[in-house]
N, C-alpha and C positions, 0 to 999 in steps of 0.2 A: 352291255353284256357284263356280270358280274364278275370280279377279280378272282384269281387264283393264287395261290403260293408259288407257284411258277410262273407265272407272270409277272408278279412281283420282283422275287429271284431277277428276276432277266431284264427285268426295267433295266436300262443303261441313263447316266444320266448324257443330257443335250447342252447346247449352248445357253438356254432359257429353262425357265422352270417349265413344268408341265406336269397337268393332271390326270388321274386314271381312275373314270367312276366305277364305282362299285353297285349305283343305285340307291333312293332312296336319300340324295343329298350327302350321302359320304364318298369321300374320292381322297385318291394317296397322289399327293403333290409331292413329285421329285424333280429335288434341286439341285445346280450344276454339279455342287460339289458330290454328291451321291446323296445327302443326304435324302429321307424316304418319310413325309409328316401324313397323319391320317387328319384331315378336316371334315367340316360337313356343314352345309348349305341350308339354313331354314328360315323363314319370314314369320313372325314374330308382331302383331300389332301391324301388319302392313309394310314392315321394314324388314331387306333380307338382313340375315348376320352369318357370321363364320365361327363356327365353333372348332376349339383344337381337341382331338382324341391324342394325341402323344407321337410316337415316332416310331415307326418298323426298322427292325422287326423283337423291338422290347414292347411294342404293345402288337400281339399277332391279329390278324385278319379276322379271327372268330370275335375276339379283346372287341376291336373295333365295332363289327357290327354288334355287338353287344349295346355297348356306348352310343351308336345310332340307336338302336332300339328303346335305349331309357330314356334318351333325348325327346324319341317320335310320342312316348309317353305322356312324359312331360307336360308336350304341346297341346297334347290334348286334354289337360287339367289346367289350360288357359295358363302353365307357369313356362318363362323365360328360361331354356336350358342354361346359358351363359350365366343368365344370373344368378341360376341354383350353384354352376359350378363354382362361381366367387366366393357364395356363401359356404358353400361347405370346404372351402380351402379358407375362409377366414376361422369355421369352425374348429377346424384339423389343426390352425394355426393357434389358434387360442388356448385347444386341447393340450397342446403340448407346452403351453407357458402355466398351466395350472395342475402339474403333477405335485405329489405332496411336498417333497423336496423344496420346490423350488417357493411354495408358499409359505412353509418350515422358515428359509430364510428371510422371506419378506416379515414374517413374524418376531422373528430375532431382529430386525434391524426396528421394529419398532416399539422395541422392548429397550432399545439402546438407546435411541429418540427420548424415552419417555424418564431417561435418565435412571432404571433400574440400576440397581447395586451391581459393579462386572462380574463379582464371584455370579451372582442370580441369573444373567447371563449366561453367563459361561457352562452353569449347570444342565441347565436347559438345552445348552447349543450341544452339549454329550449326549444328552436324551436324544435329542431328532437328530442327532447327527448320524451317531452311532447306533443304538438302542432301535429307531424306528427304521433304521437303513432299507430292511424288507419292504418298505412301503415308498422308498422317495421316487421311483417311475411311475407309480401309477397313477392315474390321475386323481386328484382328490375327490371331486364329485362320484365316481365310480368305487371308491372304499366304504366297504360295510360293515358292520357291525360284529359280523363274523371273524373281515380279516383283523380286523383291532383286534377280537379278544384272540385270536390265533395268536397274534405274535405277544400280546401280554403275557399269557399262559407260560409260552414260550420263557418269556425274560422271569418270569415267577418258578418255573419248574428248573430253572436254573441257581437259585438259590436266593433270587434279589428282590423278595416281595415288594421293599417300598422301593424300589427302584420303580417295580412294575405299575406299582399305585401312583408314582408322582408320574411315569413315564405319560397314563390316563388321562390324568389332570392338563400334563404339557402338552399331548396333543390337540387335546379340545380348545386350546387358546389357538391351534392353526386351523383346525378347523371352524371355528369361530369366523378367523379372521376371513375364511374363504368366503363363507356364507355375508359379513357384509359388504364383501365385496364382489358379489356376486356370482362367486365361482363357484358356487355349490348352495344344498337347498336342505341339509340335515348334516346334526352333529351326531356319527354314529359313536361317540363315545358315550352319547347321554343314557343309552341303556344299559350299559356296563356299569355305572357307579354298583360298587359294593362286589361285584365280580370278582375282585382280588381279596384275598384273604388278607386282613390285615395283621402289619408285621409286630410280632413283640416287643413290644417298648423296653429298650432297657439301657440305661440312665449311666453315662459318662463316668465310670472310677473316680471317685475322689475320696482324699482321706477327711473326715470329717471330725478326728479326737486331736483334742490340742497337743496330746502328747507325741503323737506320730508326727503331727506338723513340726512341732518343734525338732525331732529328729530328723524330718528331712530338710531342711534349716541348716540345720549343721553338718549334713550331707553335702548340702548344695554350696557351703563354704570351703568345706576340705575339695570339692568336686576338682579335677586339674584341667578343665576344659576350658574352652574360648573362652574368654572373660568375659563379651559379650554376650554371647546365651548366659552364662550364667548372670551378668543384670537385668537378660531381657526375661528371664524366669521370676525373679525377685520386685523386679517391679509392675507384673502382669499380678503378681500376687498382692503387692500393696495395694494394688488399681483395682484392681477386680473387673478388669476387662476379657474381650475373648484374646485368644494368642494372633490372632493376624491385625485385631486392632493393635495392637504392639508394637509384631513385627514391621506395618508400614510406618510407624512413629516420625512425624517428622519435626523438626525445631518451628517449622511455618506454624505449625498445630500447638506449641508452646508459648504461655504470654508470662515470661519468667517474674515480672512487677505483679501481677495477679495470684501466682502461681497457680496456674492451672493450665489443661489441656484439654481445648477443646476437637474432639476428633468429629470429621465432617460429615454429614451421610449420607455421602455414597460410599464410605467404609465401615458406616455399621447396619448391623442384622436387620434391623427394623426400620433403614432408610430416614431416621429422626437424628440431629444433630447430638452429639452427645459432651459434656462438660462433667471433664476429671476434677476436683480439687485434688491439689499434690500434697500429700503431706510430707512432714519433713526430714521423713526416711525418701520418701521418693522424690522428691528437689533434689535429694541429694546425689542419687544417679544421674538425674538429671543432667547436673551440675560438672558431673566428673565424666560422662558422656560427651558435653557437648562437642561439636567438630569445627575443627577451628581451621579446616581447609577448605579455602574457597569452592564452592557445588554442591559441596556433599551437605544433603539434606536429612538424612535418616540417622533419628537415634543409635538405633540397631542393625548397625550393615552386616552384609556378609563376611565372611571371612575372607572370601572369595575377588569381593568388590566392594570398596566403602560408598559404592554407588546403586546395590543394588540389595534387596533386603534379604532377611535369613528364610530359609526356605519352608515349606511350610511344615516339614517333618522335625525341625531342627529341635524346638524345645523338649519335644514327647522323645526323641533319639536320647536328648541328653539326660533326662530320667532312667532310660532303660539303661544307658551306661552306667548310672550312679547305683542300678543294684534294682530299681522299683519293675515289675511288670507290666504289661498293659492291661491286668486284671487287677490293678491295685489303686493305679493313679496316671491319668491324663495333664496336661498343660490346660486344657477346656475345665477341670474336675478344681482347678480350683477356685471357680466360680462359688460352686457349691461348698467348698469348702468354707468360703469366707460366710459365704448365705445362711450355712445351719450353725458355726461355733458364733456368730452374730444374734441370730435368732436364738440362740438355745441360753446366750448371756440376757439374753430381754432388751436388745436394742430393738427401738422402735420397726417394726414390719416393714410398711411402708416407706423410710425411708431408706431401710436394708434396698428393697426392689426398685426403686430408683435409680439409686448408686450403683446396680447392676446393670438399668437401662433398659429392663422391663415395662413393656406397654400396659399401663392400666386399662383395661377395658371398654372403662363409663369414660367416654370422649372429655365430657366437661370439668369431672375430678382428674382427670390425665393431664389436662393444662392450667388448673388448679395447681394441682402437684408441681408441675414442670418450675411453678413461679414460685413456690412459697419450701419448696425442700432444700434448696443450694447451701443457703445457711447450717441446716442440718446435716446435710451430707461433706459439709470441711468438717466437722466436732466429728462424726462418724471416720471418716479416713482418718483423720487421725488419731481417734482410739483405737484404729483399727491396727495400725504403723508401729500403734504403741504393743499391741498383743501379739504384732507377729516377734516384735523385739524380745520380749516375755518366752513367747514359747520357745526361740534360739535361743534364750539363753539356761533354758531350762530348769 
């Protein structure tokens, strides 16, 4: 006779377990403790099996014979209920280790692996961290084309185009990573290339007249601020390096018998070792820098900690104190600055971009160069040491 909810209800449990059919191979086994499990009875290739439906009354009576009924289906499509139900709890199990989030991360750790620069990292880890958030539950295989450009849109109507352009590009390396690993079957970012408008290019302040240089020169001498920022400004300028290769400067990086400095890379932009020659304005910070306390590794500490380096805001702050805008001139700006008063005296091009640490393009001229410019670029630094001396002195 088939069960009721009152019946059920009023089961008491006994000394031993015991069962209560419903028909059809399902029956509620109650056990001493009260507990109430729905099973069900079917043979299979000539073998009985017991299949579990869950527990009453969190799975109800109708729940249950439902679950008999897709089981008795099953059987009759010659498939194993038991076996379907393993597979789809290995599926639901998998489902949930391949939401975007979590292959976001698997993508960063093997961006790490592969020895990327940390700042390149790190940028990326903001993108999917922050930026993609809308999307880290869902599962990746199941994101379309639609929600990518939704949430783009999103981060572009907010003011951040290239944010929103690189954000395209960093997803597609997770999705990428799904699909060889076979957690997905399409990169829905590959329809959206071009989707975003692209952003205004426009070009780092730098002062580029010998005569301004030389006035901010003699800015940066009267300046009354940390004496460190102000060497680490004057010798990013003789170097003609970016400000963070500076800021991490360390004496490990300096071969003082050679004079030079070789910075490593995985601290520069384009991941290629990079070799300063010092000249002899810049040995000479060098020189009157160094630390003569055991640990302390870095050129240019903090103020803060001779252990820990100057922050990333600290040179472009100590500009704006000195009077300059951020419409005027950058700590990054004077790159450019050495680049065009270089260029515009007739020093050789190519070895200007060198000395900068610019990728030549043609592979095999780019390691040509690498070998036959060094010579050139010590006579370079230090005509260069020589003109910024020139334009301080006015």
């Amino acid at each position: 006779m088939p069960l009721t909810d009152v019946k059920i209800r009023k089961a008491k449990p006994g000394p031993k377990p015991y069962k209560m059919s419903d028909g059809g191979g399902l029956f509620l086994l109650v056990n001493p403790r009260g507990g109430k499990l729905w099973r069900q009875k079917y043979r299979f290739l000539g073998k009985e099996q017991l299949l579990s439906h869950g527990q009453y009354p969190a799975v109800t009576l109708a729940q249950a014979r439902k679950k008999r009924d897709e089981a008795h289906a099953m059987l009759a499509e010659d498939r194993d209920p038991g076996v379907q139900k393993k597979l789809d709890k290995i599926a639901a199990e998998t489902l949930a280790r391949t939401t975007f989030k979590l292959i976001a991360e698997e993508h960063l750790d093997n961006m790490k692996d592969r020895d990327l620069a940390p700042t390149t990292v790190t940028k990326n880890a903001w993108l999917l961290m922050k930026l993609a958030e809308p999307l880290h539950k869902r599962p990746i295989s199941e994101i379309s084309p639609a929600e990518v450009l939704h949430l783009l849109q999103s981060v572009e109507r907010s003011g951040r185009r290239e944010s929103a352009r690189r954000l395209r590009s960093v997803m597609s390396g997770v999705f990428r990573h799904a699909i060889v690993t076979l957690r997905a079957e399409a990169d829905p970012t590959e329809p959206l290339k071009g989707a975003i408008r692209a952003p205004k290019v426009v070009n780092r302040p730098a002062i580029t007249d010998e005569g301004e240089l030389g006035a901010l020169l003699r800015d940066l001498e009267e300046f009354p601020g940390y004496f460190i920022t102000k060497a680490a400004l004057k010798f990013q300028i003789l170097t003609m390096v970016r400000p963070g290769e500076v800021r991490g400067a360390t004496i490990h990086e300096i071969d003082r018998a050679e004079r030079t400095w070789a910075i490593s890379l995985d601290r520069m932009k384009m991941r290629r070792p990079h070799v300063v020659p010092l000249s002899d304005q810049a040995f000479e910070i060098v020189d009157a820098l160094w630390p003569e306390v055991e640990g302390v590794e870095l050129l240019f500490p903090s103020i803060m900690s001779n252990r820990r380096q100057l922050s990333n805001n600290t040179l472009n702050s100590a500009l704006r104190r000195m009077g300059y805008q951020k419409h005027e001139v950058t700590a990054h700006g004077f790159r450019a600055t050495a680049s065009t008063i270089l260029n515009t005296r007739g020093f050789d091009p190519e070895v200007i971009e060198a000395a900068l640490a610019h990728q030549d393009k043609n592979e095999i001229r780019r390691a040509y160069n690498r070998a036959t410019y060094f010579d050139q670029r010590v006579e370079l630094m230090q005509k260069w040491a020589d003109l910024v001396d020139e334009f301080r002195a006015g």
